[in-house]
ChimeraX commands (.cxc) that place a marker at each C-alpha (Angstrom):
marker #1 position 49.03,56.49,-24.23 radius 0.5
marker #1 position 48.23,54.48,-21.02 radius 0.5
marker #1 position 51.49,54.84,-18.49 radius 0.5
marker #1 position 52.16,51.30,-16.95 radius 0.5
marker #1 position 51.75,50.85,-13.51 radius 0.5
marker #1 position 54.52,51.09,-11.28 radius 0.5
marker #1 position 56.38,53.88,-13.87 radius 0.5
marker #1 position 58.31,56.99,-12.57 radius 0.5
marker #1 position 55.99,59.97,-13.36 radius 0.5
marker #1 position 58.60,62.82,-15.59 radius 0.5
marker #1 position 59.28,65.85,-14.09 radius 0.5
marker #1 position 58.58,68.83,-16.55 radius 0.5
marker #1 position 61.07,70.83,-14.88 radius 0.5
marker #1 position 63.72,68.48,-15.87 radius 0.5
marker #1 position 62.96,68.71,-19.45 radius 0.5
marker #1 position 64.86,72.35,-20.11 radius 0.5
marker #1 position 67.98,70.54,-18.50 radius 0.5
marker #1 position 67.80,67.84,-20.83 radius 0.5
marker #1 position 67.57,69.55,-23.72 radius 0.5
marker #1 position 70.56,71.77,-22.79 radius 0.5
marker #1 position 72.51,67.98,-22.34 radius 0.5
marker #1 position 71.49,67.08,-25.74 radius 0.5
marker #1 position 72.32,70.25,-27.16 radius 0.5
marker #1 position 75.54,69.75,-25.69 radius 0.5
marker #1 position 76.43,67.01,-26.74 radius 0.5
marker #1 position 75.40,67.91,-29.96 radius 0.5
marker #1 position 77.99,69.83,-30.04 radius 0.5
marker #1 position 80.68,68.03,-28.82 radius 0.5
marker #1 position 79.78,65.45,-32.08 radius 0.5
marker #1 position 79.90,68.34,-34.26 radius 0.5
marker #1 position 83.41,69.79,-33.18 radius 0.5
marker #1 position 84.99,65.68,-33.20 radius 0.5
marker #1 position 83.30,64.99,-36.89 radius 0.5
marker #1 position 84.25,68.30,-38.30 radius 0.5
marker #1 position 88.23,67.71,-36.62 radius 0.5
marker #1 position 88.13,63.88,-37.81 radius 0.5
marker #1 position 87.16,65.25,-41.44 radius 0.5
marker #1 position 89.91,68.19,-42.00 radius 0.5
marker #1 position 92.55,65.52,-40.53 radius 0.5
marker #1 position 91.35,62.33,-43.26 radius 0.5
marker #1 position 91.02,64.96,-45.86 radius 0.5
marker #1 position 94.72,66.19,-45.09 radius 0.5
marker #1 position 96.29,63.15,-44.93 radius 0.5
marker #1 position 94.82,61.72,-48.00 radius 0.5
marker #1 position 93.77,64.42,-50.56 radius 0.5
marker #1 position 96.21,66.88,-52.20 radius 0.5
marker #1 position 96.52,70.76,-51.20 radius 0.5
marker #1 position 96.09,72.49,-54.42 radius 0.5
marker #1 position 92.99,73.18,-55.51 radius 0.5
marker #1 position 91.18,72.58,-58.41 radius 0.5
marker #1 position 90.19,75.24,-61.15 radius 0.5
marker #1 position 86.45,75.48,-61.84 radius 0.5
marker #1 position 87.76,75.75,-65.33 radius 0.5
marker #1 position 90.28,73.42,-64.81 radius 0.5
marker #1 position 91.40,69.71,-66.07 radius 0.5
marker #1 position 89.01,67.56,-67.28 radius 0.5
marker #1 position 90.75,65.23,-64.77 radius 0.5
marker #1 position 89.34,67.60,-61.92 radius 0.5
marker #1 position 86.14,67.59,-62.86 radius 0.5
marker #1 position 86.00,64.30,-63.33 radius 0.5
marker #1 position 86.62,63.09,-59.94 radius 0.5
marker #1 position 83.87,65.64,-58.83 radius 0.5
marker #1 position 81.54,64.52,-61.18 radius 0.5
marker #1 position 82.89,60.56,-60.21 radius 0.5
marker #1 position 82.14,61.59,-56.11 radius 0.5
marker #1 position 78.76,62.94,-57.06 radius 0.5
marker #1 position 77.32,60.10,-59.25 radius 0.5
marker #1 position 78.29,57.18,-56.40 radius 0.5
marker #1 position 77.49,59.31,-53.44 radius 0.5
marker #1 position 74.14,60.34,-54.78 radius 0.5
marker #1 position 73.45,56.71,-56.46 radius 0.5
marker #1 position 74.17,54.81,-53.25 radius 0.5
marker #1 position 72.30,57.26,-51.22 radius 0.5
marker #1 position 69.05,57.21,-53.00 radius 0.5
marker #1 position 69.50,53.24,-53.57 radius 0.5
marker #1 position 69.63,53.14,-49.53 radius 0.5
marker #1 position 67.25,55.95,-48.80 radius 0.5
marker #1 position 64.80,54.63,-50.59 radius 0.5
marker #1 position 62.20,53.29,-48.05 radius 0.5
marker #1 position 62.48,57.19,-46.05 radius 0.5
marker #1 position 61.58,58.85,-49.19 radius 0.5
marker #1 position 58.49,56.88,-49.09 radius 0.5
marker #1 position 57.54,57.22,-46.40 radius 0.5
marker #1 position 58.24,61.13,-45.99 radius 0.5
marker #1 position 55.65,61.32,-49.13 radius 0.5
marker #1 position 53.20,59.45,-47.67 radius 0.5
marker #1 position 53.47,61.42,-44.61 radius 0.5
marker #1 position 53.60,65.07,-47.06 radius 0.5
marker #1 position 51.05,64.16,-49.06 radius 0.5
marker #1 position 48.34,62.66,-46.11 radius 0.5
marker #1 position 48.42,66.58,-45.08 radius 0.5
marker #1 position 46.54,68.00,-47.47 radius 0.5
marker #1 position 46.29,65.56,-50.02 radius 0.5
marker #1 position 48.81,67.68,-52.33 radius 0.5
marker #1 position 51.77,66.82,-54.31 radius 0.5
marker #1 position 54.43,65.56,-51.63 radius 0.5
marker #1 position 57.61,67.06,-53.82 radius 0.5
marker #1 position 57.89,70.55,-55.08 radius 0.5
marker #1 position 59.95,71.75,-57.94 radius 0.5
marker #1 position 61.31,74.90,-57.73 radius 0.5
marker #1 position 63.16,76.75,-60.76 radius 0.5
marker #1 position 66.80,77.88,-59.69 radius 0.5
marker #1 position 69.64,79.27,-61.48 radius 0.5
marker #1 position 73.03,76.30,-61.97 radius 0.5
marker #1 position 75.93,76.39,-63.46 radius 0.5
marker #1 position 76.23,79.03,-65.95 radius 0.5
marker #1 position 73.14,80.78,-64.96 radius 0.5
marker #1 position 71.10,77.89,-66.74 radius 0.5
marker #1 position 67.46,77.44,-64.79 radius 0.5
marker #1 position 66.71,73.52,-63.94 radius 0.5
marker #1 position 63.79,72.49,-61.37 radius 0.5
marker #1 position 65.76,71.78,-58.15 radius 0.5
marker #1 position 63.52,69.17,-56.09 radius 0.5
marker #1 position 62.71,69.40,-52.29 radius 0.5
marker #1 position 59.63,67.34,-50.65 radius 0.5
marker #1 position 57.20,70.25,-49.85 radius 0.5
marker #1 position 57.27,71.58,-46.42 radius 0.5
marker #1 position 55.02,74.70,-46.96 radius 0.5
marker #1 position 51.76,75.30,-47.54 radius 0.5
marker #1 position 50.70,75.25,-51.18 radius 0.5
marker #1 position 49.40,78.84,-51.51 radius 0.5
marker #1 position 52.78,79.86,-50.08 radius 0.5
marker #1 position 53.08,82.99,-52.04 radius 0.5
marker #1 position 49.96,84.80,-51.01 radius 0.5
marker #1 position 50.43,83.95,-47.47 radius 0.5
marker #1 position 54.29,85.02,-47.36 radius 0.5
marker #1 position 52.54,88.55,-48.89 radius 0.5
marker #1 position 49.78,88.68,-46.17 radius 0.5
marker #1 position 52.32,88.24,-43.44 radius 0.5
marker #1 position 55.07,90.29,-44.47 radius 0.5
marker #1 position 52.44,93.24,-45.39 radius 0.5
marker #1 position 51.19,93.14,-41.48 radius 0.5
marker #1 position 54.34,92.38,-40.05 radius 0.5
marker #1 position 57.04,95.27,-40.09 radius 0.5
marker #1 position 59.67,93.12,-38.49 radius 0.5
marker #1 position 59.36,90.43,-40.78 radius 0.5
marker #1 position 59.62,92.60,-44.29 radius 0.5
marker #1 position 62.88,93.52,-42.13 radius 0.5
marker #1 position 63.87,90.09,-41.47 radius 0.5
marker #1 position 63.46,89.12,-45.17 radius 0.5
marker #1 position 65.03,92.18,-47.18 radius 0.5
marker #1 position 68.57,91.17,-44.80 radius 0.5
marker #1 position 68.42,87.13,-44.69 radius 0.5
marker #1 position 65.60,86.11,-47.40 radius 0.5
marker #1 position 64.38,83.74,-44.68 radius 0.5
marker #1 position 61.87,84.38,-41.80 radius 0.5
marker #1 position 62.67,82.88,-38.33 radius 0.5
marker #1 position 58.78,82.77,-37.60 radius 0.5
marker #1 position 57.43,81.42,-41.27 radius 0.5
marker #1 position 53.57,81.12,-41.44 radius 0.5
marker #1 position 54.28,79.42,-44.90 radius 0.5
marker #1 position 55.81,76.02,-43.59 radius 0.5
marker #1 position 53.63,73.10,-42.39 radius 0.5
marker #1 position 53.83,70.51,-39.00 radius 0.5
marker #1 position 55.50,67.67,-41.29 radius 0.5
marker #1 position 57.67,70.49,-43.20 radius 0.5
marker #1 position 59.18,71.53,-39.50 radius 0.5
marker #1 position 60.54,68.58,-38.95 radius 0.5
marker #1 position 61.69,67.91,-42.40 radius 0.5
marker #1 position 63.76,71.65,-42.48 radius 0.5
marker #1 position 65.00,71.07,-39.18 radius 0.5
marker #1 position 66.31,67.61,-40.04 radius 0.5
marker #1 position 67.17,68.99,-43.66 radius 0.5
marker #1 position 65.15,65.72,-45.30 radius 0.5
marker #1 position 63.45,67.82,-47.58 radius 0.5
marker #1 position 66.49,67.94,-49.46 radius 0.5
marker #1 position 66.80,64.43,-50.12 radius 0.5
marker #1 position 64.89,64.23,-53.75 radius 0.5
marker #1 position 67.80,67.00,-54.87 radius 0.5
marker #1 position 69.93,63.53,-55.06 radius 0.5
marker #1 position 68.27,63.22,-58.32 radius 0.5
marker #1 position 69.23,66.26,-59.27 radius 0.5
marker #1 position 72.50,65.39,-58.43 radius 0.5
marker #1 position 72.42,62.32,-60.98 radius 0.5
marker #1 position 71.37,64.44,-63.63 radius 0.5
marker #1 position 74.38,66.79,-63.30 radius 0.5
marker #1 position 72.00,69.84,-62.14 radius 0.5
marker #1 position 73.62,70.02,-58.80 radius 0.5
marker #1 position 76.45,68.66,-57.34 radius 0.5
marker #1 position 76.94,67.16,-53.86 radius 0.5
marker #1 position 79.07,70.44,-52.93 radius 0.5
marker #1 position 78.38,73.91,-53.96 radius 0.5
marker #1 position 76.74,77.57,-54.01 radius 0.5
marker #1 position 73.75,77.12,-52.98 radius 0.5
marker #1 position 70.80,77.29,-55.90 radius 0.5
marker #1 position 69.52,80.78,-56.29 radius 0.5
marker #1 position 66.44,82.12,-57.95 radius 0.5
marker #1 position 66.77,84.68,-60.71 radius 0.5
marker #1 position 65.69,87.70,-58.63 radius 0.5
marker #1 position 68.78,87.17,-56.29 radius 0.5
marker #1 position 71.49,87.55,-59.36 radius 0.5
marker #1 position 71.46,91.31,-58.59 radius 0.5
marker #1 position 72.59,90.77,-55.40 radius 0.5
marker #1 position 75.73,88.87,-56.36 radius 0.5
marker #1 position 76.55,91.73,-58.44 radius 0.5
marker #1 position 79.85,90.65,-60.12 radius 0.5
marker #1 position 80.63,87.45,-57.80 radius 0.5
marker #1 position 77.88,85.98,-60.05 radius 0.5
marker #1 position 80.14,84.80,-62.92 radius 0.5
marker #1 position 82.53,83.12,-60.63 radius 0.5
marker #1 position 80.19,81.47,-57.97 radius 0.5
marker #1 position 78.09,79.88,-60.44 radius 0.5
marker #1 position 81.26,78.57,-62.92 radius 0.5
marker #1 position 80.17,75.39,-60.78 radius 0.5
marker #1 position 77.07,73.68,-60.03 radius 0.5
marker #1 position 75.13,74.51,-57.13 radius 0.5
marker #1 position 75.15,72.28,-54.16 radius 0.5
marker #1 position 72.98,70.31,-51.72 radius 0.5
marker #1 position 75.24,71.68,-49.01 radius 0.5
marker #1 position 78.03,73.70,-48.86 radius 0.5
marker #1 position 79.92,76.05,-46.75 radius 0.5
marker #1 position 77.35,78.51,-45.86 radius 0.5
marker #1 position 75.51,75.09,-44.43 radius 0.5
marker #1 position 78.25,74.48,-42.21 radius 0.5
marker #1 position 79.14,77.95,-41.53 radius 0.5
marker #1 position 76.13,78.63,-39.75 radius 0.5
marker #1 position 73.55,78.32,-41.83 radius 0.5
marker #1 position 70.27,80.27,-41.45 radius 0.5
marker #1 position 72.26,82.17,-38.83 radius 0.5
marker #1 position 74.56,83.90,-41.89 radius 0.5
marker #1 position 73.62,86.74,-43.42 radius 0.5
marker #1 position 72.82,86.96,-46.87 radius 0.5
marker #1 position 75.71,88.80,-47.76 radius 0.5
marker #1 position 77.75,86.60,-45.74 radius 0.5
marker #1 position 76.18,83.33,-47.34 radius 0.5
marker #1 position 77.94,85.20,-50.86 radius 0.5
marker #1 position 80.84,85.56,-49.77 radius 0.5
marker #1 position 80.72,81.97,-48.57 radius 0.5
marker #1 position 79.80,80.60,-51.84 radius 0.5
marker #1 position 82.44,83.28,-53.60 radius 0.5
marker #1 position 85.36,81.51,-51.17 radius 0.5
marker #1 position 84.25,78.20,-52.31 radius 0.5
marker #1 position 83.87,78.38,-56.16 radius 0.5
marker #1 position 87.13,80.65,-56.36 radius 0.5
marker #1 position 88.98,77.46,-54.53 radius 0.5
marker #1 position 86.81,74.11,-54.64 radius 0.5
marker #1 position 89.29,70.76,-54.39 radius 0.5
marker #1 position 87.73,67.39,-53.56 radius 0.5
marker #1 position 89.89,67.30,-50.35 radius 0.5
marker #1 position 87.59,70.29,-49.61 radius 0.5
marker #1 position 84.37,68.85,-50.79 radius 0.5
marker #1 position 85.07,65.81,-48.69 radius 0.5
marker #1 position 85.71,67.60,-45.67 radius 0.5
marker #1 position 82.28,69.71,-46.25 radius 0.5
marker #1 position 80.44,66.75,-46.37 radius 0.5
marker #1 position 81.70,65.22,-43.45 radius 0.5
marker #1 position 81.30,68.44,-41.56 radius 0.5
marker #1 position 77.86,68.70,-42.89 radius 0.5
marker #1 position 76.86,65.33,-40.64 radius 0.5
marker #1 position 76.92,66.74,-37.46 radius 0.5
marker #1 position 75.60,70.15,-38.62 radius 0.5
marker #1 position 72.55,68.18,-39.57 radius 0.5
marker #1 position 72.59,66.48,-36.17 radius 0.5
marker #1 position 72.95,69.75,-33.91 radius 0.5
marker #1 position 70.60,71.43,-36.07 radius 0.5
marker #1 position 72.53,74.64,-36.68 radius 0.5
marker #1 position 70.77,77.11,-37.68 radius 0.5
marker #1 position 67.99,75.37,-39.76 radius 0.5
marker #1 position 64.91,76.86,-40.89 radius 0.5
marker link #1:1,2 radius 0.2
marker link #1:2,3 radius 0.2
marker link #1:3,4 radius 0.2
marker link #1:4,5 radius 0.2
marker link #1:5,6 radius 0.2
marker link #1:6,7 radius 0.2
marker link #1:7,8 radius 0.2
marker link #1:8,9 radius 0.2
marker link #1:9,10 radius 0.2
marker link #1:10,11 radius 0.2
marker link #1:11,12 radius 0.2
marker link #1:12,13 radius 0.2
marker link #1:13,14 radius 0.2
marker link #1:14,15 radius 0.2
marker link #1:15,16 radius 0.2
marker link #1:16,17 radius 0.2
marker link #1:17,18 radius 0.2
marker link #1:18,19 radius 0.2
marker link #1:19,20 radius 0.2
marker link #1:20,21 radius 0.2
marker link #1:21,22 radius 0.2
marker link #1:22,23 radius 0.2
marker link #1:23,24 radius 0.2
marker link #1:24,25 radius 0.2
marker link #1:25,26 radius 0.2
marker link #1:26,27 radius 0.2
marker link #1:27,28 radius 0.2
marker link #1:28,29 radius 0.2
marker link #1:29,30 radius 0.2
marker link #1:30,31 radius 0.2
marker link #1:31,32 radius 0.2
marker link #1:32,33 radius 0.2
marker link #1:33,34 radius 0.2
marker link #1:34,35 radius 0.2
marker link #1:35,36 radius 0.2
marker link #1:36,37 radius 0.2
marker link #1:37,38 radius 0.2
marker link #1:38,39 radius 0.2
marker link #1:39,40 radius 0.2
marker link #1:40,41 radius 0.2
marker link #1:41,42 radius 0.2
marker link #1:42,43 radius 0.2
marker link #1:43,44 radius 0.2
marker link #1:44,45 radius 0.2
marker link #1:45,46 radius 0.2
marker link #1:46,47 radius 0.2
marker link #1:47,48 radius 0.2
marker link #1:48,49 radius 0.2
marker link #1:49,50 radius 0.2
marker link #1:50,51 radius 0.2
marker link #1:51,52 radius 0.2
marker link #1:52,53 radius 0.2
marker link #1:53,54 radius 0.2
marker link #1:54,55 radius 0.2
marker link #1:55,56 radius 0.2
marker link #1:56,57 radius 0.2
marker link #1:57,58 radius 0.2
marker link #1:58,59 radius 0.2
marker link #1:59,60 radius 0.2
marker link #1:60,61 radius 0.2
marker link #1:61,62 radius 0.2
marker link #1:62,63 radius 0.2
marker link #1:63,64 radius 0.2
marker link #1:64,65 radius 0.2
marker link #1:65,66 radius 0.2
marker link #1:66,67 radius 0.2
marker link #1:67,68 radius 0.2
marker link #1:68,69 radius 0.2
marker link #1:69,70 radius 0.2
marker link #1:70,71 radius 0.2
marker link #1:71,72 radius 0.2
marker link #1:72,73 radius 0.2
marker link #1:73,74 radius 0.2
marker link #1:74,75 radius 0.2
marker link #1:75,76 radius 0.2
marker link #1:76,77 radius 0.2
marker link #1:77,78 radius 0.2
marker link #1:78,79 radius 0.2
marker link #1:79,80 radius 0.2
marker link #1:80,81 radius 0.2
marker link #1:81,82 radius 0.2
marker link #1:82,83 radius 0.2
marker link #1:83,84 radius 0.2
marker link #1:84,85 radius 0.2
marker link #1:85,86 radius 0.2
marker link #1:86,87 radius 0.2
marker link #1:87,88 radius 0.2
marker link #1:88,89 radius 0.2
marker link #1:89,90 radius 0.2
marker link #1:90,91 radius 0.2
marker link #1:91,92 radius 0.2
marker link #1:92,93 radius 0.2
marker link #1:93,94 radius 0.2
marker link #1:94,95 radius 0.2
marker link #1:95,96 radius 0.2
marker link #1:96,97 radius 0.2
marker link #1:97,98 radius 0.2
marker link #1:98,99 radius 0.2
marker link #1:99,100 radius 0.2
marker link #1:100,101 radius 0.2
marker link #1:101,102 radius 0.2
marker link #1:102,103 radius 0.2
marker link #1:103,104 radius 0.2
marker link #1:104,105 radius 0.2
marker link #1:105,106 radius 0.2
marker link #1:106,107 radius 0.2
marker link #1:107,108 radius 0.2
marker link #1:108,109 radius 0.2
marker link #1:109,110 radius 0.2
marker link #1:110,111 radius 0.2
marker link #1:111,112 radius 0.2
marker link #1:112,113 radius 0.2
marker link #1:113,114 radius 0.2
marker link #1:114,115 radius 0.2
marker link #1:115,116 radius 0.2
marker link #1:116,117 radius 0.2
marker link #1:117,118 radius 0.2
marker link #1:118,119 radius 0.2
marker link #1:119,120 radius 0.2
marker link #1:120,121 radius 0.2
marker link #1:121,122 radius 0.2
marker link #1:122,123 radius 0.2
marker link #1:123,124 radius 0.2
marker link #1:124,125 radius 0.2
marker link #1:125,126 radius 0.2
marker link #1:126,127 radius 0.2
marker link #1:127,128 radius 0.2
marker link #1:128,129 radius 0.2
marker link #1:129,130 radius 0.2
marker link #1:130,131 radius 0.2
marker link #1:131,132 radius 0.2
marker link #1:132,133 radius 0.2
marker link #1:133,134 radius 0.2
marker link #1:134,135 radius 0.2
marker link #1:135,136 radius 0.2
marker link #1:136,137 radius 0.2
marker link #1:137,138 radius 0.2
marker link #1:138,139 radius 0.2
marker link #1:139,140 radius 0.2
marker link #1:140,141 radius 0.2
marker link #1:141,142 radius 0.2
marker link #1:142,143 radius 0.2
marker link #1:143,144 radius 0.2
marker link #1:144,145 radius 0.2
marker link #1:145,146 radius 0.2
marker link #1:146,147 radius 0.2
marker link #1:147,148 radius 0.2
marker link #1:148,149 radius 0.2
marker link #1:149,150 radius 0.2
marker link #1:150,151 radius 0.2
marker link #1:151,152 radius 0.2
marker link #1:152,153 radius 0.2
marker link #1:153,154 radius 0.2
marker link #1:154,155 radius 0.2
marker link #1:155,156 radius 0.2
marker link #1:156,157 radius 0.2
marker link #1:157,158 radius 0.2
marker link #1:158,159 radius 0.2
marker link #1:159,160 radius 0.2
marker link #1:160,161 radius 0.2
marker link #1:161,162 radius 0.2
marker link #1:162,163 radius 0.2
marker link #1:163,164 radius 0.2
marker link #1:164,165 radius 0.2
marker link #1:165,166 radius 0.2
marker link #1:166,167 radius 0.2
marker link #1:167,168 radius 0.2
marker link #1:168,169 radius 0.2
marker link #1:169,170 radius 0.2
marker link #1:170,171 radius 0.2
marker link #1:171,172 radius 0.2
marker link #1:172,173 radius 0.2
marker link #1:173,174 radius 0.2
marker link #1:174,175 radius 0.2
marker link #1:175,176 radius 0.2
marker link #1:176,177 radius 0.2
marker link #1:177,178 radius 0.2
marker link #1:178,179 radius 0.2
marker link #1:179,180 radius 0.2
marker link #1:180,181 radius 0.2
marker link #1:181,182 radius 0.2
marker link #1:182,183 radius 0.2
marker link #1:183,184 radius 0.2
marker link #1:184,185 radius 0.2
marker link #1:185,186 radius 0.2
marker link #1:186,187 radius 0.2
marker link #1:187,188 radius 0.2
marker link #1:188,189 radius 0.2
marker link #1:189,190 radius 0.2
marker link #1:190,191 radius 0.2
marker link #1:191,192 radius 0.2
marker link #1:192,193 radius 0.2
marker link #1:193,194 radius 0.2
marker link #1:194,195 radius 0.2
marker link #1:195,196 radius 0.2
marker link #1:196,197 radius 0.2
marker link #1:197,198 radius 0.2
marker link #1:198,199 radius 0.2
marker link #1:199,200 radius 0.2
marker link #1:200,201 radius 0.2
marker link #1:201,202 radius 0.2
marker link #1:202,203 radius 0.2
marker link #1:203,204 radius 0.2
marker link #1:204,205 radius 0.2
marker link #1:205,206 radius 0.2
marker link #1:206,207 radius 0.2
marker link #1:207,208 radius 0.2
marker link #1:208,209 radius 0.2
marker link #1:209,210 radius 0.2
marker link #1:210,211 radius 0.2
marker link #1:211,212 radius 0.2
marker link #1:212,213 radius 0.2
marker link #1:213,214 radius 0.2
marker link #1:214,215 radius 0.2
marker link #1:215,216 radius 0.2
marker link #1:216,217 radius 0.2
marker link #1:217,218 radius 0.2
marker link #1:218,219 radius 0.2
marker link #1:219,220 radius 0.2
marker link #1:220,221 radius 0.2
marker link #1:221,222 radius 0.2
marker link #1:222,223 radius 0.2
marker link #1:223,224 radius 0.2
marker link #1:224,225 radius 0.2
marker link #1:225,226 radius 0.2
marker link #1:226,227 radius 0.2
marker link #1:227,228 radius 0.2
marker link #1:228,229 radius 0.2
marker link #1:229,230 radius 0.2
marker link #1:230,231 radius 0.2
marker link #1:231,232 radius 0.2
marker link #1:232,233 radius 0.2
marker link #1:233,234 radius 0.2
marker link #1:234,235 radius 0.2
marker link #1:235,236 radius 0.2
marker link #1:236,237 radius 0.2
marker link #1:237,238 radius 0.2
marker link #1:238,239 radius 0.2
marker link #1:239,240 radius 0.2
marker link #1:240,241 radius 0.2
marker link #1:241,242 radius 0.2
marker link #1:242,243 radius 0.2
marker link #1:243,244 radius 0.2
marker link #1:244,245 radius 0.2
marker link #1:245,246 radius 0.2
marker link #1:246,247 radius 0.2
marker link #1:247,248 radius 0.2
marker link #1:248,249 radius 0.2
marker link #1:249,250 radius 0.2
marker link #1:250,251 radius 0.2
marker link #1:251,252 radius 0.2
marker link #1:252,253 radius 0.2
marker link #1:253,254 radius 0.2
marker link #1:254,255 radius 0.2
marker link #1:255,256 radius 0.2
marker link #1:256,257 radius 0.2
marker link #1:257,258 radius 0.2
marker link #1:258,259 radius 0.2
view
């Protein structure tokens, strides 16, 4: 792009600074959201929680919170969608949203949606790398995630880091799959490693965040991200489910952890 004449030239050296600003600030927004949702939620939502097994009643209002959360957001988020599938699919000319089997509720398997962010022989190249990379078969056997992943694509960086690739699992949150707030969807080889905590972390749906997203994210271990979800199902309330969404906007925004 042609710089008009007359404009300050940037200084390159001032660009670490900046970042560190906006990081901070980040920050900042993250700590006031995440204090402004546990004092609404307090003031406005009862303190005993709801059984995953519980009332009808209970359930309910979850079910009632997911349905016009996930309606209104897909009615508004409409024209980004789009356009994120244009922008998917004008990369290699392949299918811009990717279903992905994953355990729910109960254990049953449904096709959890995300727009596609990695390449589409995925597989093979996660085997390549991890089979010349000794580091990396370390880094995946603790977390299941790879801070350096040869798998995920320019548009799909941007998309994990902003966590839009999760927007299509608002359908799934329609259908009942998932819910707004939850474990997070597993495949079937990770059941093993929930051992016993299985039964009782999937006795609700899975969710599209939850609080191993606010708890760190990609930054938790995987053992801690059970535990997380075991804390959750074992005492889920919608005062807590509000306060995990709220707390989820500025972990979005400082871009905790993502990968």
């Amino acid at each position: 792009m042609l710089r008009e004449a007359g404009s300050p030239v940037s200084h390159p050296a001032s660009a670490p600074h900046h970042r560190v600003e906006m990081s901070n600030v980040a920050d900042q927004i993250a700590g006031q959201v995440s204090e402004a949702a546990e004092a609404v939620a307090e003031a406005v939502l009862p303190e005993t929680p709801f059984v995953a097994r519980g009332l009808r009643l209970d359930w309910a209002a979850k079910r009632g919170l997911d349905i016009g959360v996930a309606a209104t957001a897909l009615f508004l988020l409409l024209p980004l969608m789009l356009l994120i599938a244009v922008l998917v699919w004008a990369g290699d000319r392949k299918a811009p949203i990717f279903r992905h089997m994953r355990l729910g509720r109960d254990g049953r398997s449904f096709g959890c949606l995300k727009f596609r962010s990695m390449v589409t022989d995925g597989e093979g190249v996660l085997a390549a790398h991890l089979a010349a990379s000794p580091s990396a078969r370390a880094e995946w056997a603790a977390t299941h995630k790879l801070s350096d992943d040869p798998r995920i694509t320019a548009i799909g960086q941007v998309l994990r880091k902003t966590s839009l690739d999760e927007l299509p699992q608002l359908w799934n949150v329609l259908r009942g799959e998932m819910s707004l707030v939850g474990p997070r969807p597993i495949v079937q080889a990770e059941v093993a490693r929930y051992g016993t905590a299985f039964s009782t972390c999937f006795a609700v749906p899975p969710g599209v965040t939850g609080l191993w997203q606010v708890s760190g994210r990609s930054d938790t271990s995987y053992a801690e991200r059970v535990a997380l979800d075991l804390d959750y199902a074992s005492r889920w309330s919608l005062r807590r489910d509000i306060a995990i969404m709220l707390r989820t906007v500025p972990a979005v925004l400082a871009q905790r952890g993502s990968k």
